[in-house]
matplotlib code that plots the C-alpha trace (Angstrom):
import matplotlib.pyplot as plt

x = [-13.5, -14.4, -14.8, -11.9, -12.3, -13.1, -11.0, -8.6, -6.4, -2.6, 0.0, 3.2, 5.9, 8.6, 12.0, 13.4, 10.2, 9.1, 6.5, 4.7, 3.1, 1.1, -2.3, -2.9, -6.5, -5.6, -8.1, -7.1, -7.5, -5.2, -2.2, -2.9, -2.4, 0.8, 2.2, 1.8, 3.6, 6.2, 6.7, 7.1, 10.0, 11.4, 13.2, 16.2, 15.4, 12.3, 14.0, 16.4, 13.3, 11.7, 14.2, 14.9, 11.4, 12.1, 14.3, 11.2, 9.5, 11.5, 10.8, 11.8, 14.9, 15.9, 15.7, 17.3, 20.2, 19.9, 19.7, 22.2, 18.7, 17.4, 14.6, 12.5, 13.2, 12.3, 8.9, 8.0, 8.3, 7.3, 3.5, 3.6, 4.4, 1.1, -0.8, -0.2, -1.1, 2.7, 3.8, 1.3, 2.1, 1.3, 2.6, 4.3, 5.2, 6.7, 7.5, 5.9, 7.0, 6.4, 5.9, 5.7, 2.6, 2.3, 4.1, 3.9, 5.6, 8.6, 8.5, 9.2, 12.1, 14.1, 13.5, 15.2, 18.0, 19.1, 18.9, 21.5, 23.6, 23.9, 24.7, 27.6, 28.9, 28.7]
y = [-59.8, -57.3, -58.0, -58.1, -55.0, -53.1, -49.5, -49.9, -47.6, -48.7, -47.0, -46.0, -45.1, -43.1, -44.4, -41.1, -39.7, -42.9, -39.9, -39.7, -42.2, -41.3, -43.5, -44.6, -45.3, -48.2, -50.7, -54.2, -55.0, -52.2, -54.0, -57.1, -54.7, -53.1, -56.6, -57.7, -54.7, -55.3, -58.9, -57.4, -55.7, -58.7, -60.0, -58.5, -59.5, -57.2, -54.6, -54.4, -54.1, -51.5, -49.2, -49.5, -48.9, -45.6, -44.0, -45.1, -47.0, -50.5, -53.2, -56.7, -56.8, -53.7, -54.9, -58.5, -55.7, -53.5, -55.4, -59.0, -61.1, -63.6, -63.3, -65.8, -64.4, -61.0, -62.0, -63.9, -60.7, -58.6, -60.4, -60.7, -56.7, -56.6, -58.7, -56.6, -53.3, -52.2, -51.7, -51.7, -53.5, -52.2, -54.0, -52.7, -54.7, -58.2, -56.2, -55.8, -52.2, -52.3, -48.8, -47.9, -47.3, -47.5, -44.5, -44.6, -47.6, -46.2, -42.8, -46.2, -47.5, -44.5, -42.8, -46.2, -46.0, -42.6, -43.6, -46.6, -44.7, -41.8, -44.8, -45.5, -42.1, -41.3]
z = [-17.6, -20.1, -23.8, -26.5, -27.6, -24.3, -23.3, -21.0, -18.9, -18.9, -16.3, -17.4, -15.5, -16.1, -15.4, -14.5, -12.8, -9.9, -9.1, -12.3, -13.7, -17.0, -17.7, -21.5, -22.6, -24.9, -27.2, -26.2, -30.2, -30.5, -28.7, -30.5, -33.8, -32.7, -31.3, -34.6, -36.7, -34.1, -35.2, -38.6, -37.4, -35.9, -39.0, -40.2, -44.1, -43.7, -42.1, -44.7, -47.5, -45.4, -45.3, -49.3, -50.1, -47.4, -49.9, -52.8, -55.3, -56.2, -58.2, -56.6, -58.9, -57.4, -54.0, -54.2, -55.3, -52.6, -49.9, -51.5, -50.7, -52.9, -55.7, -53.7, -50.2, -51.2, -52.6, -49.9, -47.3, -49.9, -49.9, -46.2, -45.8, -48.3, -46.8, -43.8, -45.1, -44.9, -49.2, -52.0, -55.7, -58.8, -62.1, -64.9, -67.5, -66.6, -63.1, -59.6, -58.3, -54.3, -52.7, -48.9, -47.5, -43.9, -42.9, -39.6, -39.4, -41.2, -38.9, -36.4, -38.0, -38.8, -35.3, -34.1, -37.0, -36.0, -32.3, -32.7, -35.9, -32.7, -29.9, -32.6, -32.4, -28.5]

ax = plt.figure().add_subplot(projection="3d")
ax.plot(x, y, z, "-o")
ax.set_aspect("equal")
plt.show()
């Protein structure tokens, strides 16, 4: 067995193409990171915060709003997206304005939006 954090080479197959087969060099750590932005993703609520905080800047008022969640739900996947490296906080005032910062991550969630809004329309 190698270590945790040993380089490892993954096959993938191509669904379409049993013939080619395309090998990924990937970090074991690595997975266990993805897995867990993944699990981010796995909750609706958060999903729904995301992709307010797409279109910019809110503060938690804004949100519970936007999305019809409540004060207390919002803050609570508000500090576990920060905790996570996902939004950033910075305070103005009596509010807490929460601001995308993980882009990559959102480059995720619209690519996935705009595959189902297209499954709609086919």
């Amino acid at each position: 067995m190698g270590t945790p954090n040993a380089m490892t080479t993954h096959p993938v197959n191509y669904p379409d193409r049993p013939d080619k087969t395309l090998n990924i060099p990937i970090n074991i750590h690595e997975f266990e990171q993805l897995a867990d932005r993944f699990k981010l993703l796995g909750e609706p609520a958060r999903l729904r915060i995301l992709i307010c905080l797409c279109a910019g800047e809110r503060n938690v008022q804004e949100l519970c709003e936007q999305t019809g969640l409540l004060q207390a739900n919002v803050s609570k996947h508000l500090q576990l997206l920060k905790a996570m490296g996902i939004v950033a906080c910075r305070r103005e005032g009596i509010f807490r304005y929460y601001r995308l910062i993980d882009t990559a991550l959102m480059s995720v969630c619209r690519s996935l939006q705009e595959e189902l809004a297209q499954e709609r329309y086919d």
